[in-house]
C-alpha positions in Angstrom: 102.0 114.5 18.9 103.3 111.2 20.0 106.6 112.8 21.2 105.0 115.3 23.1 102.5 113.0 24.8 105.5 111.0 25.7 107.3 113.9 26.9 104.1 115.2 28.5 103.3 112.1 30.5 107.2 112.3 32.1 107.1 115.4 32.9 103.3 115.1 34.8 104.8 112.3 36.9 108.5 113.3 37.2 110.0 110.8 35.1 113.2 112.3 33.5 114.0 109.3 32.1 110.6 109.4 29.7 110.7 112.8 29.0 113.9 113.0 27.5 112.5 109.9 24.8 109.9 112.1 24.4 112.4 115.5 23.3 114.5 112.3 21.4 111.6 111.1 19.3 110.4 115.0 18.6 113.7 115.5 17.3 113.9 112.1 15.4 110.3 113.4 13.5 111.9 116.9 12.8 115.4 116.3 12.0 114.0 113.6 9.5 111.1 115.2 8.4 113.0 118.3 7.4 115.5 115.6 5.3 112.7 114.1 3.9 110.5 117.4 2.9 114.0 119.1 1.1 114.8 115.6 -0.5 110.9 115.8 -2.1 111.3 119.1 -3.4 114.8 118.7 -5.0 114.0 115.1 -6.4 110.2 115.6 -7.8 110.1 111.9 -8.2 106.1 111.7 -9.5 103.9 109.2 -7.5 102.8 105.8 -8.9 99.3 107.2 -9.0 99.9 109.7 -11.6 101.1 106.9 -14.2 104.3 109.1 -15.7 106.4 106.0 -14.1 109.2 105.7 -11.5 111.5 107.5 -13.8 109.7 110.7 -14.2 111.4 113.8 -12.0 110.2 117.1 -11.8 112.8 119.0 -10.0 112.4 121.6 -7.4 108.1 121.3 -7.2 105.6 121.2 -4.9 102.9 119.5 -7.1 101.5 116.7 -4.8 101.9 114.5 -8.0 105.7 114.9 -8.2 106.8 114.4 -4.4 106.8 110.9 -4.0 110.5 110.4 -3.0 111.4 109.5 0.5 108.1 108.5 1.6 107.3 110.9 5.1 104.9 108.5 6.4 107.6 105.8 6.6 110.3 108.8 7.6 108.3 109.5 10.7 107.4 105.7 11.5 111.3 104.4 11.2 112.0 107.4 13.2 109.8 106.9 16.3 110.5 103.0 16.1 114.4 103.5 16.4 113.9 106.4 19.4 111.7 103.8 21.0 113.8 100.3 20.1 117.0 102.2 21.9 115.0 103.6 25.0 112.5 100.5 25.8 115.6 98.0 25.0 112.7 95.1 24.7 113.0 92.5 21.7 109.5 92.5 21.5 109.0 95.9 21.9 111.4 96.6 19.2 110.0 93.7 17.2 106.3 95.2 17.5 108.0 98.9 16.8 109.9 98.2 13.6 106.3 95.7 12.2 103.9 98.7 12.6 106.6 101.2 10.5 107.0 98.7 7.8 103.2 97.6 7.5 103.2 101.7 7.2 105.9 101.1 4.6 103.4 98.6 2.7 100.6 100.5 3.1 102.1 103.6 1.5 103.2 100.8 -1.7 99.4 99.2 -1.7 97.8 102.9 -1.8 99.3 103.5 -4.8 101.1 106.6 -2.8 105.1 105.5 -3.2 107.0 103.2 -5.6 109.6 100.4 -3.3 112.4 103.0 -3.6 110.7 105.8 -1.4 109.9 103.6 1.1 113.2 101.9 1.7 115.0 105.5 1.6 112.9 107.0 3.9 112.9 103.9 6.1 116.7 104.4 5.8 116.2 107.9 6.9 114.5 107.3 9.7 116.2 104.7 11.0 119.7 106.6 11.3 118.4 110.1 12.6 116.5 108.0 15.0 119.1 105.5 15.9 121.3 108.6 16.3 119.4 111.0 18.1 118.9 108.0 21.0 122.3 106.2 21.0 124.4 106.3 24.1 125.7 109.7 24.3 129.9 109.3 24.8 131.6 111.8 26.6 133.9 114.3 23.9 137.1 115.3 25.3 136.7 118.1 22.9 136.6 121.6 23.8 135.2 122.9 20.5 131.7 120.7 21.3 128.7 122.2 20.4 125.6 120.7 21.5 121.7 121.9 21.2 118.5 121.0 22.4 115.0 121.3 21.2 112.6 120.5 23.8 108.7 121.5 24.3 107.9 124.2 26.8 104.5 126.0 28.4 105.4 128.8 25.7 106.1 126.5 22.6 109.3 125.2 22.1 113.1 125.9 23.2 115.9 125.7 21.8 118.9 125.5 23.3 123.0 125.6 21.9 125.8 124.8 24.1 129.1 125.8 23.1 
């Protein structure tokens, strides 16, 4: 939602510049998510709340109980914050960005959702699919570059590979 309300308002007032940190952070939430929703199935790491301890996996599930590892609250806050950090290029910006994803981080610890270890792998997560999705693009000499694009459009979304 917050990508494509950043991406919205750049493309209302003709701001390339916004839009594409709008696609970036949509793509930092999915390409993370996805990471994060496959590493929960495979690891079945059981929440704190369920009292069977931080050593207790049950592989391949989709109990609610047993898919506490990476945490994807703290996935999609890490990822956002790094899109944002690298576009904005403000300490206190980034500052502001990075204390609202790990107070999300806490939160998630204090709820009694995620043990320490989800968090900081998820933070992890989402800070390198986000810090990698919005780094400065370098020109490949290559001729065997692919390249895609997944951008919102008036039909749903596109996706685009360049070859």
């Amino acid at each position: 939602i917050i990508g494509g309300g950043i991406y919205s308002y750049g493309l209302f007032f003709k701001d390339d510049y916004v839009r594409e940190t709008g696609r970036m952070v949509f793509e930092a939430v999915l390409y993370s998510g996805i990471i994060t929703n496959v590493t929960k199935i495979i690891s079945g790491r059981s929440r704190p709340y369920t009292e069977r301890g931080p050593y207790f996996y049950d592989m391949f599930t989709f109990d609610e109980g047993s898919l506490s590892l990476p945490s994807g609250h703290t996935t999609v806050g890490f990822a956002m914050s790094s899109v944002l950090a690298n576009r904005i290029k403000n300490i206190y910006a980034t500052v502001g960005l990075y204390t609202l994803s790990a107070v999300t981080s806490l939160s998630r610890i204090y709820s009694d959702k995620h043990w320490a270890s989800d968090v900081v792998l998820a933070s992890a997560i989402g800070y390198f699919v986000g810090d990698y999705i919005s780094s400065e693009k370098k020109p490949c000499n290559s001729k065997n570059k692919v390249s895609y694009s997944i951008f919102p459009n008036i039909n749903g979304l596109s996706f685009i590979i360049s070859f």
